[in-house]
ZABA-839819 format. One record per atom (N, C-alpha, C, O, CB): z, x, y. Coordinates in steps of 0.2 Angstrom, whole numbers, plus 5000, padded with zeros to 4 digits. Each point is the difference from the previous one (the first is absolute). Glycine has a CB too. Layout:
BEGIN
ZXY...
END
This chain:
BEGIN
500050044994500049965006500050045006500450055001500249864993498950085011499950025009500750005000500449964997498449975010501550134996500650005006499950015008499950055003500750004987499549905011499850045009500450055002500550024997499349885008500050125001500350065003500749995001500350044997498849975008501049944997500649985003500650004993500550034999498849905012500450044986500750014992499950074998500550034999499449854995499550155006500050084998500650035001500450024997498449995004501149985006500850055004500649964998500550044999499049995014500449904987500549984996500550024995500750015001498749945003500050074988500250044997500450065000500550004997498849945001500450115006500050064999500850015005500450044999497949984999501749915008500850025002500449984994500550035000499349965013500049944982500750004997500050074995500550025000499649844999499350184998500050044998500650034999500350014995498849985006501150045006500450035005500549994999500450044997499049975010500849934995500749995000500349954994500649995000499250045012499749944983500549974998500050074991499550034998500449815012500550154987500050084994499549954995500049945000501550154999498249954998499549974995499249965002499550004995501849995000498650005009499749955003499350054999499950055003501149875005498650044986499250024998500350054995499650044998499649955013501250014986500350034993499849944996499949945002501350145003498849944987499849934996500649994998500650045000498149974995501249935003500949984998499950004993499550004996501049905014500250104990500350034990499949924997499849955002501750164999498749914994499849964995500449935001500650005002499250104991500049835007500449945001500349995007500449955001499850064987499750045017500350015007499549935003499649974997500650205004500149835006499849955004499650065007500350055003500849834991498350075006499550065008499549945002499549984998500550174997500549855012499549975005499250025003499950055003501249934999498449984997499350045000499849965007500249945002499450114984500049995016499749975007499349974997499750044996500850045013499349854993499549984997499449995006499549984998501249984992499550045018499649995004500350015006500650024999499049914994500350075014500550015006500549945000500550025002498650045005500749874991500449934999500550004995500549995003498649965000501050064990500250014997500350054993499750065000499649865007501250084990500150054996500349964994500249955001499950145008500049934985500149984993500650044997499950065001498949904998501750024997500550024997499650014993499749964998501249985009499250104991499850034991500350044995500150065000499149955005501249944988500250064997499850024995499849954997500950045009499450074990499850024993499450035002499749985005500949944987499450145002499350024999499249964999499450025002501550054992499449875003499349965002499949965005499649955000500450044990500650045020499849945005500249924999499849985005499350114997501049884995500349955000500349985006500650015002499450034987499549925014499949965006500949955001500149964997498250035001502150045008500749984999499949935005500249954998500450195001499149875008500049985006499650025005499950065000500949914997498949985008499550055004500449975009500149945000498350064989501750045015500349985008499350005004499650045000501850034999498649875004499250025004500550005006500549965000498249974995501050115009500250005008499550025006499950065001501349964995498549935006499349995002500450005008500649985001498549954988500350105017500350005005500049955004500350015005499450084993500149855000500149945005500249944996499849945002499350115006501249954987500349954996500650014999500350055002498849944994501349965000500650014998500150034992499749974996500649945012500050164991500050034993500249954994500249945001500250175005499549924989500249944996500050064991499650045000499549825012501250134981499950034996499549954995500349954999500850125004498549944995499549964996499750044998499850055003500149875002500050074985500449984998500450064997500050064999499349855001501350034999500550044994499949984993499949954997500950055012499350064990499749984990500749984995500450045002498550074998501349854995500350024996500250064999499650045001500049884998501050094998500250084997499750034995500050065000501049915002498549984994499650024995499250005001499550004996501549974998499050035012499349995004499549964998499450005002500850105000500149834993499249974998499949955003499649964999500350074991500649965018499749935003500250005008500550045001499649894987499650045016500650025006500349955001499849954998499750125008501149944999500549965000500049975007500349945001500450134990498949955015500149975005499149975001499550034997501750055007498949875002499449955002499850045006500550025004499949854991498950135006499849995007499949955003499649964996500250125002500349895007499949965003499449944995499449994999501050105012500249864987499749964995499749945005500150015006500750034982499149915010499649935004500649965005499949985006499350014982501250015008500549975001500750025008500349975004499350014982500250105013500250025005499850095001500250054997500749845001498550105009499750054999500150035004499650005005499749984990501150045007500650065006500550014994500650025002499449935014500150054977500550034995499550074998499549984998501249904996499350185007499750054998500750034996500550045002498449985008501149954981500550054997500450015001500349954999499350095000501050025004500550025001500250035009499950065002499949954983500549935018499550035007500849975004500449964998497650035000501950045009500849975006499649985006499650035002501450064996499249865004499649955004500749965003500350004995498449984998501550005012500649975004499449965004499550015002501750095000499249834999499849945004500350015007500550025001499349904988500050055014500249975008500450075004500550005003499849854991499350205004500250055006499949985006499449995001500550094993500649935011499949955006499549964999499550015003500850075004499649864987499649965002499350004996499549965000501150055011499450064986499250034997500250004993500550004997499150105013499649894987500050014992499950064997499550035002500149884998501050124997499650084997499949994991499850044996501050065016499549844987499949964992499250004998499750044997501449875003498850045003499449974999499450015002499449974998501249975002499550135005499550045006500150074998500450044999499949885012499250084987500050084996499550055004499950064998500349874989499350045017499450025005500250075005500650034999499049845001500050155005499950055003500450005008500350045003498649974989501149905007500350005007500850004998500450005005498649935002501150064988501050004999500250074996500650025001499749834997499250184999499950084999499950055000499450005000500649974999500250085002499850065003500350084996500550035001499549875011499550124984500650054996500050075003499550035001500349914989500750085010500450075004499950044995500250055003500749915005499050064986500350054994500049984994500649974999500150085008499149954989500150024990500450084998499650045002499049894995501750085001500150054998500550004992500549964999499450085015499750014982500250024993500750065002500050055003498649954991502049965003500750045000500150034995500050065000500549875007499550044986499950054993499449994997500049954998501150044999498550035003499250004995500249984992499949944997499450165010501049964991499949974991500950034998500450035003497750004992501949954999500650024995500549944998499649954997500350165007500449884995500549964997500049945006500249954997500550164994499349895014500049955004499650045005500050065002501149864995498550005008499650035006500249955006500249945000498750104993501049995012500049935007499650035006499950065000501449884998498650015006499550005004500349955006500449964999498750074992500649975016500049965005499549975003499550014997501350045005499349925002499549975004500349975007500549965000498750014988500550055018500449975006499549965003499550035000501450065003499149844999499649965005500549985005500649995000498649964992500350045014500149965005499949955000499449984999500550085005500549894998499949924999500249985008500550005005499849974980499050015014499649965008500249945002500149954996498850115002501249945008500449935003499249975004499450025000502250045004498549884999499249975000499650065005499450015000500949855000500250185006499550035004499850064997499650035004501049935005499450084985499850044997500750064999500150054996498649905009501850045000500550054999500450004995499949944997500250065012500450074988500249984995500949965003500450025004498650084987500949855004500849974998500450044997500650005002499049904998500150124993500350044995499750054999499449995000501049954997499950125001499850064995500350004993500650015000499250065009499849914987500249984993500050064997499550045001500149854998500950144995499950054998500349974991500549994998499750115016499349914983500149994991499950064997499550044999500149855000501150124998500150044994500049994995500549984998499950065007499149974988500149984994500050084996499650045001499849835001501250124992499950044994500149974995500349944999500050155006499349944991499849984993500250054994499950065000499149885007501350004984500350054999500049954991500049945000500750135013499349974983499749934995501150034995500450045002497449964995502249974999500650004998500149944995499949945002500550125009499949954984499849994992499449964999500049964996501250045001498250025006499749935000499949965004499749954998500650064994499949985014500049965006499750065004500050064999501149855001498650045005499750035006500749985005500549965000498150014997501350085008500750005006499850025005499950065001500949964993499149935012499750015008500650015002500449984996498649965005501350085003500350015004499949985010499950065002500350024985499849895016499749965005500650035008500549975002498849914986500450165014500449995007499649975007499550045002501250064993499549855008499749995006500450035009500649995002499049894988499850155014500450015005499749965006499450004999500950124996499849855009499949965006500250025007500549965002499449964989499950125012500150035005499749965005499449985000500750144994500349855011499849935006499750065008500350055002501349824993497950115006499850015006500149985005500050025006499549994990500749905002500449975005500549944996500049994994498950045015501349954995500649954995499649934998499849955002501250105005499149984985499649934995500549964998500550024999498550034996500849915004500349934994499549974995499449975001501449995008499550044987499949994994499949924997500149984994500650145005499149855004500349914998500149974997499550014996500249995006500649964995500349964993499449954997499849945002501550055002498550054992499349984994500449974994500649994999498450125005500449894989500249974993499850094998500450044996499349795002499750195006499850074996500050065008499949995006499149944981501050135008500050085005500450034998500649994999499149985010499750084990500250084999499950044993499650055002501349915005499350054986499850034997499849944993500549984996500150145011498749884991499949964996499450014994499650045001501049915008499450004985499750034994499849954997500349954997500250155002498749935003499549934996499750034992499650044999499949925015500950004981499750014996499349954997499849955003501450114996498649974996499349944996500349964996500350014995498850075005500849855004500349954995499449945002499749985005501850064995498549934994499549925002500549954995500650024998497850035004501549894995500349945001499950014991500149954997499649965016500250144985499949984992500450084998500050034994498649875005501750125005500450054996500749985003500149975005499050134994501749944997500549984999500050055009499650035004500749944979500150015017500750045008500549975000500149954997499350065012501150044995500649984999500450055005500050064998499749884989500650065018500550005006500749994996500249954998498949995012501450124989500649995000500450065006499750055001500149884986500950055016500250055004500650014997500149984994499350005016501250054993500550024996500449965000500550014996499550095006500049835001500449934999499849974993500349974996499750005017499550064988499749944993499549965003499549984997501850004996498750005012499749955003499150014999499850055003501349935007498649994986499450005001499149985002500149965004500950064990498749985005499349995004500449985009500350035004498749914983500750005013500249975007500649995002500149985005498949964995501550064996500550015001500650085003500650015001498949884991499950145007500250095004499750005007500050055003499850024985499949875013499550005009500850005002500549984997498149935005501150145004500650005006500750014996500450005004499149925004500650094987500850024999500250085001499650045001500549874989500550105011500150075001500250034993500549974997499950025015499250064984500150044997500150075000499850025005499849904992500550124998499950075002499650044995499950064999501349935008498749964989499250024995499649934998500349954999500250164994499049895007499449954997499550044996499850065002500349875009499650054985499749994994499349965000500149945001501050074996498350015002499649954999499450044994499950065000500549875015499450034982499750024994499449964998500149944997501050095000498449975004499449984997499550044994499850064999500349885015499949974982499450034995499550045002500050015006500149914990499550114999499450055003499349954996500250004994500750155008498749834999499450014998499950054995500150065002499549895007500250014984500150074994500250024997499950034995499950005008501049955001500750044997500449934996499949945001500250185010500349904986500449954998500750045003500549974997498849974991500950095015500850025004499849985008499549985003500950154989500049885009500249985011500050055002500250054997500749875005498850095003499950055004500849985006500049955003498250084994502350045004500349985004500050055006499850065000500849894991499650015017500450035004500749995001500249945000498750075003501550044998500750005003500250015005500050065000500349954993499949965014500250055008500849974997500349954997498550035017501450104988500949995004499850025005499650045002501249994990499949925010500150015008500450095000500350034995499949795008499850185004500450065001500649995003499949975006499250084994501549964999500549995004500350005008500449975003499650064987499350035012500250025008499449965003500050015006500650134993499049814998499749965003500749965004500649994999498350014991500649985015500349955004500149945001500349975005499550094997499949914991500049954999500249994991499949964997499450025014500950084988500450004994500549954998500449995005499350124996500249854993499549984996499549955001500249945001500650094993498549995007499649985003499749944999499850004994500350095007499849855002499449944997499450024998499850065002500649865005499250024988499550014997499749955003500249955002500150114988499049975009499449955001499550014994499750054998500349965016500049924982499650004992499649925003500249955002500950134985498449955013499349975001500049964992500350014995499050095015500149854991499749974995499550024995499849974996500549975011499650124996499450034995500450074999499750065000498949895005502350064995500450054995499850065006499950054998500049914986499950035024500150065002500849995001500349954999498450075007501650044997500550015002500150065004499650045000500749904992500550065012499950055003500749995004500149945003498450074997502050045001500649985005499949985008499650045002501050054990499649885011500049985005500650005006500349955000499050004993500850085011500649985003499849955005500449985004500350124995498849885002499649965007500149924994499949945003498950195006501349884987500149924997500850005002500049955002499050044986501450025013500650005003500250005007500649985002499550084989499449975014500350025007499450035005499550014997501750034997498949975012499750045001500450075000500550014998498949915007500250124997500350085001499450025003499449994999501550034991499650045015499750035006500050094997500050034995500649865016499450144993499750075001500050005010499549995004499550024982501650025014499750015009499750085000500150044996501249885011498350094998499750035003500450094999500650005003499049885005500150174988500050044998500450034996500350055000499149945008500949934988500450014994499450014993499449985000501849955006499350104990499449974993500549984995500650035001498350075000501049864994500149954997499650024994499450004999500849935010500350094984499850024994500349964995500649985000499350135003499549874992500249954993499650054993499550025000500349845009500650154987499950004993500049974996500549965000499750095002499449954993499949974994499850044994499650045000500349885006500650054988499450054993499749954997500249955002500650164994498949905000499449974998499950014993499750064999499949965012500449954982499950024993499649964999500049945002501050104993498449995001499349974998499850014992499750054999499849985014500749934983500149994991499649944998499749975004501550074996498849964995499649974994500549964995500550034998498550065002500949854998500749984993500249965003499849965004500850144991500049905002500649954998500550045008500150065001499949924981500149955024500850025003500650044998500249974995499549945008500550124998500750024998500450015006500150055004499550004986500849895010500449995007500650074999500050045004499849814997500450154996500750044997499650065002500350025005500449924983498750105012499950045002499750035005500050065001500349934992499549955012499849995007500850005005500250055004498649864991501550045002500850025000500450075002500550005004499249924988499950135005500350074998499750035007500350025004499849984981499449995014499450025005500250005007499950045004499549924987500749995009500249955007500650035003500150015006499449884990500950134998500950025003499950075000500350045004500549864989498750135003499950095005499749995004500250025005499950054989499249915007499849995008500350005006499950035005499549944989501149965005500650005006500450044999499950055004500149864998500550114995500450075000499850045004500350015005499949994987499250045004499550045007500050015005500150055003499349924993500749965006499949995008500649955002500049975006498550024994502150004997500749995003500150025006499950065001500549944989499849965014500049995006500950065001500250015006498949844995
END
């Protein structure tokens, strides 16, 4: 594949600074490859084994599409399906900044990207960033958004790790919506199984808007006879810890504090949210989501 100029140098500075970077990776290791100036792909094992691909296009909102299964024979996220075409996969979108769509508005005028950058390339776990400006109607920025993702597989699960930074240009508010902020469109239609449970127990539509501090959602796969799963825990030092959910009718989901409240960001504060993220195949196992959930917070005990 053509590399332009511009990524060439790209390369040649992570070369530099980050250790390894254009070294081939060991055996079963995880290495981020560049597949275009837009885009880059997670890969692991000797045979590449397509993990996840991050597009971050200069005048859109970033977005992960797709993500594969842990055993790579199917993917687990939708792009923008019929029903709702501003869902690209695995992607952070907030409603009613001062008034503006950055959910449903994914274009050039509420976008604007400042930087991609590769932090680990390959080995036992990788991550990467990406910072946008999100444009208010006059073209200024409102926000500088800064996402950090690492990636890490463990017994068999996939494990994102998800940090959001929101750095205010000027003083925003956030408005009290049903949805906003970080959310996940999987492939589902009316003839396969789904199923939404959170750490209450409370399930499908009965996890809208409740405060949990993990949720669960699992859809059949075309082909397969297991559920394809995702799991968000919340993070403790969230600020809206334990957070509401928003579970849609077609099993999107996604934590919300704007289904609860508004919330602000004054003027040249920044405002950080975490989440982790397990992406599996099978049978639920609460008891060890459970486990999961109670070292994650620990971790981050206040």
């Amino acid at each position: 594949m053509h590399i332009g100029r511009g990524l060439a140098i790209f390369v040649l500075i992570m070369c530099s600074i980050v250790p390894g970077f254009g070294q081939k990776s060991k055996k079963n290791s995880l290495e981020i490859v560049i597949e275009s100036d837009t885009s880059f792909s997670i890969y692991k094992g000797k045979v590449k084994q397509l993990v996840l691909t991050q597009v971050a296009k200069p005048t859109e909102r970033p977005y992960i599409h797709p993500i594969m299964a842990p055993d790579g024979q199917s993917p687990v996220t939708e792009f923008r399906p019929n029903h709702h075409l501003h869902q690209t996969g695995l992607f952070w979108g907030l409603k009613r900044v001062n008034g503006r769509d950055y959910f449903m508005k994914w274009k050039g005028d509420y976008w604007k990207r400042v930087s991609t950058k590769i932090t680990k390339r390959q080995g036992k776990q990788v991550a990467w960033q990406t910072v946008y400006n999100v444009l208010d109607s006059t073209g200024q920025t409102a926000l500088v958004e800064t996402q950090n993702w690492t990636f890490q597989e463990v017994d068999g699960k996939f494990v994102l790790d998800f940090e959001w930074k929101g750095q205010a240009q000027t003083d925003v508010t956030m408005g009290k919506f049903y949805v906003g902020g970080l959310f996940i469109r999987m492939p589902w239609t009316k003839d396969l199984a789904g199923e939404v449970i959170n750490a209450s127990g409370q399930i499908n539509k009965q996890a809208e808007a409740q405060k949990s501090d993990w949720l669960d959602v699992g859809i059949q796969r075309k082909g397969r006879s297991d559920m394809a799963h995702f799991t968000l825990l919340d993070n403790p030092q969230n600020n809206a810890f334990p957070t509401p959910w928003r579970v849609d009718n077609e099993f999107g989901v996604g934590p919300s504090r704007q289904i609860m409240e508004d919330w602000s960001i004054a003027k040249g504060a920044t405002e950080t949210i975490r989440y982790r993220i397990l992406i599996y195949t099978g049978l639920i196992n609460q008891a060890q989501i459970r486990a999961v959930a109670k070292a994650y917070q620990q971790r981050y005990a206040r």
